[in-house]
N, C-alpha and C positions, 0 to 999 in steps of 0.2 A: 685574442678575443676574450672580452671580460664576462665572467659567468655571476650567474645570482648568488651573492654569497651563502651560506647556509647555513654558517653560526656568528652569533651576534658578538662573540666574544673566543679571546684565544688566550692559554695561559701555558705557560712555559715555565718547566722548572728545573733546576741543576740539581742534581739530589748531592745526598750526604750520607754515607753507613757510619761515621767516625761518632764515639761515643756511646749516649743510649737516647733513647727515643726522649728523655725529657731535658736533654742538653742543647743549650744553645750553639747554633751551629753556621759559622762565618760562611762555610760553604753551599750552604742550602740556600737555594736563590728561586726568586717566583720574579715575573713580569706577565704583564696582562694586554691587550687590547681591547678597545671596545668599541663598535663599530667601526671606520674607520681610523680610529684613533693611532697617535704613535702609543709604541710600545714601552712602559712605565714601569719601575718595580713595587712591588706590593711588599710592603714592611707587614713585620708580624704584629698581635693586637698589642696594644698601650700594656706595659705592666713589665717587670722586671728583668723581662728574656729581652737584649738586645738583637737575638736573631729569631730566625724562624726555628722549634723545636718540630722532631715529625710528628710525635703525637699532633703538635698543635695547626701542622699545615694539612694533616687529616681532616682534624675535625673542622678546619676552613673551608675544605674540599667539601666538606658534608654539607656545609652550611650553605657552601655559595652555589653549590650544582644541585638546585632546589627545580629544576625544570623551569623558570621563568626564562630562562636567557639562554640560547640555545647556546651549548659551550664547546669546544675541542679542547683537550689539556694536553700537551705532550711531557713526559717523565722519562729525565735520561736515569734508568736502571730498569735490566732487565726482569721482566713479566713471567718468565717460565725457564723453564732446564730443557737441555737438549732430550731426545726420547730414547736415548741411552741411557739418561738416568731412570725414565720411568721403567723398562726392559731390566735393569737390575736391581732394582728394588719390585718387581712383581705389581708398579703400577697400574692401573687402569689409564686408557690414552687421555683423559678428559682432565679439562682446564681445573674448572670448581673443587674437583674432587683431592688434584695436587696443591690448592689451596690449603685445604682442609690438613692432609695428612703434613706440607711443609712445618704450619705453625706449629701440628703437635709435637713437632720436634727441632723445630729452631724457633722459639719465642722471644727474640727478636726484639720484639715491641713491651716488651715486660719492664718495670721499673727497675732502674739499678744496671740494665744486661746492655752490653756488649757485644758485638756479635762474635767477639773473640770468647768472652766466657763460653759462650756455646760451642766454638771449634776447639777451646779444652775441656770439655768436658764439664766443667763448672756448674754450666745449668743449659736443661733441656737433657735431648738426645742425640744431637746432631751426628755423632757418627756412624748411626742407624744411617743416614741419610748423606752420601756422600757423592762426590762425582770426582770425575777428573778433569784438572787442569788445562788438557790436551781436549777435550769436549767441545764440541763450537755444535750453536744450534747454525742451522739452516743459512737463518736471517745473519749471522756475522760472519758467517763464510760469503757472502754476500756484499758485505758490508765490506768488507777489504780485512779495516784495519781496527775492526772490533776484537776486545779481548771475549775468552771464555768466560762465564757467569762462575765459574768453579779456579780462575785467578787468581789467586790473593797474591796481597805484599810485593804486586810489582807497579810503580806509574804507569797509570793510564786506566789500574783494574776498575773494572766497576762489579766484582764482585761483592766488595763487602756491602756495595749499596745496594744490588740487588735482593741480598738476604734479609737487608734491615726496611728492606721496601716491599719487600712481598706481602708481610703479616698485616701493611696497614692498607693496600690495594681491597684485601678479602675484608678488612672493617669497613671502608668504604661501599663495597660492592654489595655486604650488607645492607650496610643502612638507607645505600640508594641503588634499591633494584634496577631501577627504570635507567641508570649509566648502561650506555653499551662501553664495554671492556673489548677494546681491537685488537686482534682480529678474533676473539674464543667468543664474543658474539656473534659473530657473521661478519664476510666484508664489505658490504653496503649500511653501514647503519640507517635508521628511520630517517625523514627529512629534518623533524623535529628534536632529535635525539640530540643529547648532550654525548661526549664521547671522551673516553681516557684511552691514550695509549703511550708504546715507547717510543720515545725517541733519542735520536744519535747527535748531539751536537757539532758533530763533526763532521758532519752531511752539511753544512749551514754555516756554524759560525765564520767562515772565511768571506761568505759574503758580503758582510758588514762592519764597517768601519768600529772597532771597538770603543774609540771615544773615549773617556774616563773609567768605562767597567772595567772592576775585575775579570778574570778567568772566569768563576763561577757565576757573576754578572750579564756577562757578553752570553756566556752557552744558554740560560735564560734566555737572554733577549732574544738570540737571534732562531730559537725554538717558539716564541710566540712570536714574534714577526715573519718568519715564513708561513707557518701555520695562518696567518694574516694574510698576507701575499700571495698565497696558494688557493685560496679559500675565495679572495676575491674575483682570481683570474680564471679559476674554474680548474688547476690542477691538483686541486688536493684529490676531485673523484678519481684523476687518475690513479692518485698514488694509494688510492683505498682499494683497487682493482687487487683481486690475489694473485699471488706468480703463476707463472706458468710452469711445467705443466700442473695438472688436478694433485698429483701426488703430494707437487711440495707445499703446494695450498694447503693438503689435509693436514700435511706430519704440520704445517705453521699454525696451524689453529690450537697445534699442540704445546707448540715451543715457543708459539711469539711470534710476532712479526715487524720490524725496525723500520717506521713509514719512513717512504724515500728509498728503500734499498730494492734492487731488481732481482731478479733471476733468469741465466744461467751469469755467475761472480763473472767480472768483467778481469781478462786476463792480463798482467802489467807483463811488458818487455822485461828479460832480466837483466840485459845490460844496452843501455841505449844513454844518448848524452842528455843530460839534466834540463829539465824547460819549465818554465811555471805551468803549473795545472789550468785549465781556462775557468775563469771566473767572473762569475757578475762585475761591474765597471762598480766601484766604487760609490755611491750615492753622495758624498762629502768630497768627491776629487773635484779638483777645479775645473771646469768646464761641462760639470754632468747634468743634466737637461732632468728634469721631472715629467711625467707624461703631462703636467699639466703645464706646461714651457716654462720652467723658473728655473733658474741656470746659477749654477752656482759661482760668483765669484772671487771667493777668498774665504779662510779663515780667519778670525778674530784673534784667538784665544782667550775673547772674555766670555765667562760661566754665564751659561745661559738659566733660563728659568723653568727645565724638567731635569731632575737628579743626575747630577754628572756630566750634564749635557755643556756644549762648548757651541758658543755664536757663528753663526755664517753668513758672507755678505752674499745675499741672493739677488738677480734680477728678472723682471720679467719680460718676456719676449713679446706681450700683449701690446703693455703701455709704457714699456721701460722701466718703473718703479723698481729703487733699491730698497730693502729691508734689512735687518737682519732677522735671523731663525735660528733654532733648535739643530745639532746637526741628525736628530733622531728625527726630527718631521720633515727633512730636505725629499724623503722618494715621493711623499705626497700633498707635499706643502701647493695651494693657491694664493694667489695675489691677494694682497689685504686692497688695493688700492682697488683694482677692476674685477677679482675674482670671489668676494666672499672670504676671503681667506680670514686666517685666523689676525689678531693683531702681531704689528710688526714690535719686534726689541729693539731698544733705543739702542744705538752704538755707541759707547762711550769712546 
């Protein structure tokens, strides 16, 4: 059942810890939608950086979540520490307040810094401020196959982006009060509300045919395309519901909360024979149907006309009409010929 959507727009972004805040960064990736639209990457402004810097996807954030267009962002690194950090360091439980005290001691977002100079000693205080390895908040015990926010130096951590992502969350939150920050705002945001929170791309990216993206491309895309997806069919409220029971709700308003992930952690067999995981059907496989009946016929291989995008011979169930299309607009592509749709690509 398709629900009222309730943000006009969705943005998804693969973060980056590597460097410092004013380094170009191949792994920092943004894609957007807008109303219905397929999902696009957003290049950073005109001028010398060929990537997105974090200062400079900050202050995009600042600029573009101005409350005209009701927004969800999701950001794979984590938002808070499990509440074993705050319990040894003599924290207070509250979100704001570990904002406050993280920067004073891992500044992160400073020119020149590293979030390795901080874990030597170099600059800040970081070792005031430490956790262990072994830590898993809540939401990544949950999660399955999340690492700890206190990780380093193994694939897959997202610790180093968590640290170098925290300092620019609290300049955001800043500058635009009116973001609800999920879940340390409440779990129902306003209807109107623009909203940031974390996300896991590995809750999703398997959904979607990667097509020409990169790694840190696809985990973008496919965090503003669900966030899309979700939104329209009415399951993002669910996934904004807090876990059950009330306890892990509280300690998550503490620690974060990774939309998409459940509670009580679902249990894997430890030895049973190997089977593909179930997954959405492919959107790009040949013979996948659209809700709006346009069926996919074949792939092309010639580049289509949205970034990386690769041709598909589609048809319609309506009127017959073949086209080609984008294989990024095949889940909600209409007929050009009977349906309004967009115009078709010539096939070479």
């Amino acid at each position: 059942m398709m629900g009222n959507p309730r943000f006009r727009r969705t943005i998804g972004i693969d973060y980056s810890g590597a460097e410092t805040a004013e380094a170009s960064l191949k792994g920092l990736r943004v894609y957007q939608t807008l109303g219905d639209s397929v999902a696009e990457e957003v290049l950073p402004p005109a001028g010398p950086k060929k990537y997105w810097t974090r200062h400079s996807l900050a202050d995009w954030l600042i600029e573009t979540l101005d409350g005209s267009v009701p927004t969800v962002v999701g950001i794979d690194h984590g938002f808070s520490f499990p509440i074993r950090y705050f319990e040894r360091h003599g924290l207070e439980p509250d979100w704001p307040n570990f904002l406050d005290d993280f920067c004073a001691h891992w500044p992160t977002d400073g020119k020149h810094t590293y979030v390795d100079f901080v874990r030597d000693g170099s600059v800040g205080n970081g070792a005031a401020r430490q956790g262990e390895r072994h830590w898993r908040r809540l939401t990544e015990e949950a999660a399955g196959s999340a690492k700890s926010v206190f990780h380093f130096d193994v694939q897959g951590s997202v610790a180093k982006s968590t640290h170098a992502g925290i300092p620019w969350l609290r300049k955001i939150r800043q500058a635009r009060p009116q973001i609800h920050f999920w879940p340390f705002d409440g779990w129902e945001p306003a209807q109107d509300a623009s909203v940031i929170l974390e996300a896991y791309p590995r809750l999703w990216s398997s959904l979607y045919d990667s097509e020409a993206r990169t790694q840190d491309q696809h985990d973008a895309y496919a965090i503003a395309r669900w966030l899309q997806e979700a939104d329209i069919s009415g399951e993002i409220k669910q996934a904004f519901a807090p876990p059950q029971p009330e306890s892990v709700a509280m300690t998550a308003q503490v620690e974060g909360w990774i939309l998409g992930t459940t509670w009580p952690p679902t249990e894997k067999p430890r030895s049973s024979p190997k089977s593909e995981s179930p997954r959405r059907s492919s959107t790009t496989a040949t013979g996948y149907v659209n809700r709006n009946s346009q069926e996919v016929l074949s792939r092309t291989g010639q580049p289509g006309t949205d970034h990386n995008q690769i041709v598909y011979i589609l048809k319609c169930h309506h009127c017959g009409a073949r086209y080609g299309a984008n294989g990024s607009d095949v889940f909600q592509r209409r007929c050009p010929e009977c349906g309004d749709g967009r115009p078709k690509i010539p096939i070479g």
